[in-house]
C-alpha positions as CSV (number, residue, x, y, z in Angstrom):
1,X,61.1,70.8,-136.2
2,X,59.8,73.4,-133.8
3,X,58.0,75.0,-137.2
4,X,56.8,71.9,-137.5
5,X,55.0,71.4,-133.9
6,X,53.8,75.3,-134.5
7,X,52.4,74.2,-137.4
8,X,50.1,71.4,-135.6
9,X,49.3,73.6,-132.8
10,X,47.7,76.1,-134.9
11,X,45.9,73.4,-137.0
12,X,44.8,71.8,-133.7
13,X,43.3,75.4,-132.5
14,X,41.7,75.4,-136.2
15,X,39.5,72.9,-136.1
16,X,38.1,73.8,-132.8
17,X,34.6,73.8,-133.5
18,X,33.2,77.5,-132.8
19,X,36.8,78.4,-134.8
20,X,35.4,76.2,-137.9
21,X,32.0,76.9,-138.0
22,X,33.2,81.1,-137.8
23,X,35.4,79.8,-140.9
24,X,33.0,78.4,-142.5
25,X,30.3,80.8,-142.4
26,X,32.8,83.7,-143.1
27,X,33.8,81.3,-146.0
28,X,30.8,80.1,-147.7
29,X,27.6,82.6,-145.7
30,X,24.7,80.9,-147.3
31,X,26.4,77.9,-148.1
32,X,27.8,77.1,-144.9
33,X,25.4,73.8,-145.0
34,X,27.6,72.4,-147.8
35,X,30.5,72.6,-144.9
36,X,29.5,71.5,-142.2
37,X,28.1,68.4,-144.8
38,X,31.0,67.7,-145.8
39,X,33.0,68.0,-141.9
40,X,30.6,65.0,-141.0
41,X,30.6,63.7,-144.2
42,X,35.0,63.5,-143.8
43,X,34.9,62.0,-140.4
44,X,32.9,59.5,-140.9
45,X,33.3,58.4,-144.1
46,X,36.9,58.8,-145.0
47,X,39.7,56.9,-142.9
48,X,42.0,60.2,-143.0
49,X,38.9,62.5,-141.1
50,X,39.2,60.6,-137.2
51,X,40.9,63.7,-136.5
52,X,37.8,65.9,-137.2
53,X,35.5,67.0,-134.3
54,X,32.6,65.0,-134.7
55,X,30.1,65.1,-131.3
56,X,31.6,68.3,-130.4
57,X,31.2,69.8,-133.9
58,X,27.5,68.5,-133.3
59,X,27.1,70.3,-130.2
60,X,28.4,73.6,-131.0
61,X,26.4,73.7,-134.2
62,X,23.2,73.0,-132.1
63,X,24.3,76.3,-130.0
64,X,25.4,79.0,-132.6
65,X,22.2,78.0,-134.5
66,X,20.5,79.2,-131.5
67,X,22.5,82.3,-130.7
68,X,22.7,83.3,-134.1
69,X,19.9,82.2,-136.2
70,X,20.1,85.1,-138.8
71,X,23.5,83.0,-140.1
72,X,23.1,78.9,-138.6
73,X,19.0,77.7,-139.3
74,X,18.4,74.4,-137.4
75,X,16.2,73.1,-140.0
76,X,18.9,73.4,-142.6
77,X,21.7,72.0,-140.2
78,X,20.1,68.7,-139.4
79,X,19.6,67.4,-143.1
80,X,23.1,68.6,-143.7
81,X,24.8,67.1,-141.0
82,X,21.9,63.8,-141.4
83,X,23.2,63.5,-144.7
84,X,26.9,64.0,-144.3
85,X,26.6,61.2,-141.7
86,X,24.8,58.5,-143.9
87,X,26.5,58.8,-147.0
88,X,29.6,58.7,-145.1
89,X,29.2,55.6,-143.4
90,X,28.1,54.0,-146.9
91,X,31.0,55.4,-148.1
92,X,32.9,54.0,-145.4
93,X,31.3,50.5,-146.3
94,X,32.0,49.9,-149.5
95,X,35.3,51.3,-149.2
96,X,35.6,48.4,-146.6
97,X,33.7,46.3,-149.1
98,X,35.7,46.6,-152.3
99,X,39.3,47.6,-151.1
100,X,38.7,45.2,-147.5
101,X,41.5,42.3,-149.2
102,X,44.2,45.1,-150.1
103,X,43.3,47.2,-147.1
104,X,43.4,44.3,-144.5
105,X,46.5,42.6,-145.8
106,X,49.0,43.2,-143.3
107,X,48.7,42.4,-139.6
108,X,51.8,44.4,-138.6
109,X,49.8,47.3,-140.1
110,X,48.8,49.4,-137.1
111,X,45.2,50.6,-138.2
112,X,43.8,47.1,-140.8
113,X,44.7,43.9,-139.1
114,X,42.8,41.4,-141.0
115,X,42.1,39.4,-137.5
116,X,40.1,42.8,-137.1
117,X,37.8,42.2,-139.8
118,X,37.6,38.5,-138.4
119,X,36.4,39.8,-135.1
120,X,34.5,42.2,-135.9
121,X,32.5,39.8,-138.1
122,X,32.3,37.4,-134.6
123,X,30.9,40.5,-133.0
124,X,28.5,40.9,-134.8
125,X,27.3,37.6,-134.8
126,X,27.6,37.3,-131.3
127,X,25.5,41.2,-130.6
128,X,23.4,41.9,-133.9
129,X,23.5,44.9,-135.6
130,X,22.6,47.3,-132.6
131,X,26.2,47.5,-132.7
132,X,26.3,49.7,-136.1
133,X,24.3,52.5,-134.0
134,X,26.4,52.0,-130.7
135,X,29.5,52.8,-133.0
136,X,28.0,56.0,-134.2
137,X,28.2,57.6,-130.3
138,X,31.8,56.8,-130.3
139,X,34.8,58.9,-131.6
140,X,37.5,57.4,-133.9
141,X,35.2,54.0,-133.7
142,X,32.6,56.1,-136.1
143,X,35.3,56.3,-138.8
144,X,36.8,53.0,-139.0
145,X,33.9,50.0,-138.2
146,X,31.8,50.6,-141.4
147,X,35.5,50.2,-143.1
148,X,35.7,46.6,-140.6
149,X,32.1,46.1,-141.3
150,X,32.0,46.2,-145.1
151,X,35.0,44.1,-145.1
152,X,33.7,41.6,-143.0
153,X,31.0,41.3,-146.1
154,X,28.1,42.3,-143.5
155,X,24.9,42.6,-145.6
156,X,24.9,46.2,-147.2
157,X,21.3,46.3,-146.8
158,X,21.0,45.7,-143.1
159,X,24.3,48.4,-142.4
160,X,22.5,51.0,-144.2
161,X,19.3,50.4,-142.3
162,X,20.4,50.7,-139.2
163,X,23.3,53.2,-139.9
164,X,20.2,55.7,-141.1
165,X,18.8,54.7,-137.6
166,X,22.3,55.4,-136.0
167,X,22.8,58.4,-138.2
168,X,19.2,59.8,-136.8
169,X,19.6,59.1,-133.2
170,X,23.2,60.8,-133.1
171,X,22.6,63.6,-135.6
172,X,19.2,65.2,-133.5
173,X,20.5,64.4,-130.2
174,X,23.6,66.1,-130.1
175,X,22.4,69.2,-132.8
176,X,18.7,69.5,-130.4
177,X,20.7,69.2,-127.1
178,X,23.2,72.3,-127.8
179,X,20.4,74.0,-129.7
180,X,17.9,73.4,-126.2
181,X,20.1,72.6,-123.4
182,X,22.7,75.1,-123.8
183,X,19.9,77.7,-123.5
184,X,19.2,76.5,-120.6
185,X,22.7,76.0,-118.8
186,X,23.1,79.5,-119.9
187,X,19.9,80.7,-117.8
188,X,20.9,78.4,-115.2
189,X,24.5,79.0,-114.6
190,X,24.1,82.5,-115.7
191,X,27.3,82.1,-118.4
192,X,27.6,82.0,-122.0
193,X,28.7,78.9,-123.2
194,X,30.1,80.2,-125.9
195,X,33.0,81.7,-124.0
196,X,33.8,78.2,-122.7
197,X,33.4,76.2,-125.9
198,X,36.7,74.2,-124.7
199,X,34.7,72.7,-121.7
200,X,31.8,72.2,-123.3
201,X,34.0,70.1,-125.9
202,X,35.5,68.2,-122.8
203,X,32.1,67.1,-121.5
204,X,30.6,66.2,-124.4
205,X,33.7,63.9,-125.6
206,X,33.6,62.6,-122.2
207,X,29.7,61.8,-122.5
208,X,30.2,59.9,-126.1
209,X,33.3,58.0,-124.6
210,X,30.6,56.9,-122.1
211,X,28.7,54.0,-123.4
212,X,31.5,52.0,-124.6
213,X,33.3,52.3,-121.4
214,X,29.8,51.0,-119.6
215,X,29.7,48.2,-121.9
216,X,33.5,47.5,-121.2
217,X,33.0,47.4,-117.8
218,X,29.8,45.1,-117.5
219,X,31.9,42.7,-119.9
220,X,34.5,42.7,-117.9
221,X,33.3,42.2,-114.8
222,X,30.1,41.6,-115.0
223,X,28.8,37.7,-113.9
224,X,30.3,35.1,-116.5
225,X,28.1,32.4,-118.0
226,X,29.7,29.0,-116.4
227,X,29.9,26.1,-118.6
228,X,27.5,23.8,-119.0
229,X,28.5,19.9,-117.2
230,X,27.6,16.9,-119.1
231,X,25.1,14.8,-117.0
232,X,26.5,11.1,-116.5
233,X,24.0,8.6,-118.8
């Protein structure tokens, strides 16, 4: 047992993202870019990959590519990572799509309730199709809703759409904000992130956890509709 929890610990510590990309590049040099496709690709695509650093991994790309541009070009990382993150999700979808009846069977099943593929299809009636970008900010969610959403028999053409415009805004926005920000934190704090990659992974988890939490929150609390009174003829 205790080999066991070892075992996890060091497989945790693995897929830290400065320790994965140093694997990777030690691993493939040139071809690192097939990697790191195929990280993003993983997580969101492939049910078993919610345990892979997604924003994080983004991140901390963005900032070795700036420390060390000889081995990490930025203009080979985005169209990697860009693609990893759309053909996932389509992945994801028709995944959802063909497999959605023998996936979604069960409602004791912990992960594919089919009353989750009935809400989600209400959700997205009820708040459009913004919802397929939102989803791409948020960890774990990312994975699993184009696997809801293709089972829900949303229209493939309208996912893919704005999934590409999800993919863009959360592929250059995390990449471009280690690649420029972290410069600048650097300059301004007079550190190198680098030697505190495990905060940096802690704030920018805590940043994508953000929106969802707003949007909980103005739900929740925020001024209910009251129902309309029928007027006596």
């Amino acid at each position: 047992m205790e080999g066991l929890i070892d075992l996890f610990y060091q497989f945790l510590d693995f897929i830290k993202p400065d320790k994965l990309i140093n694997w990777l590049l030690d691993l493939l040099g040139v071809y690192v870019y097939f990697g790191l496709f195929f990280i993003v690709f993983a997580e969101t695509g492939l049910a078993v990959g919610f345990f892979l650093p997604g924003d994080s991994l983004l991140v901390v790309t963005g900032l070795m590519a700036k420390t060390l541009p000889d081995r990490l070009y930025i203009l080979y990382v985005l169209p990697a990572f860009l693609a990893g993150s759309i053909i996932g999700d389509s992945t994801g979808y028709w995944t959802g799509r063909i497999m959605g009846k023998s996936l979604f069977k069960r409602e004791d099943s912990f992960l594919f309730k089919p009353s989750r593929v009935e809400k989600a299809h209400k959700f997205f009636e009820k708040y459009g199709a913004k919802t397929i970008i939102l989803a791409r900010f948020v960890p774990i969610v990312r994975t699993f809703a184009p696997l809801v959403i293709g089972a829900s028999d949303f229209p493939y053409r309208v996912f893919l759409f704005f999934s590409i415009i999800g993919g863009v805004f959360w592929i250059f926005s995390m990449v471009l904000a280690g690649y420029f920000l972290g410069g600048l934190v650097e300059q301004a704090l007079g550190i190198k992130l680098q030697d505190h990659i495990e905060k940096v992974v802690i704030v920018v988890v805590f940043l994508s956890l953000l929106p969802p939490i707003i949007e909980f929150v103005k739900h929740k609390f925020g001024k209910k509709e009251e129902p309309e009174t029928e007027t006596a003829a």
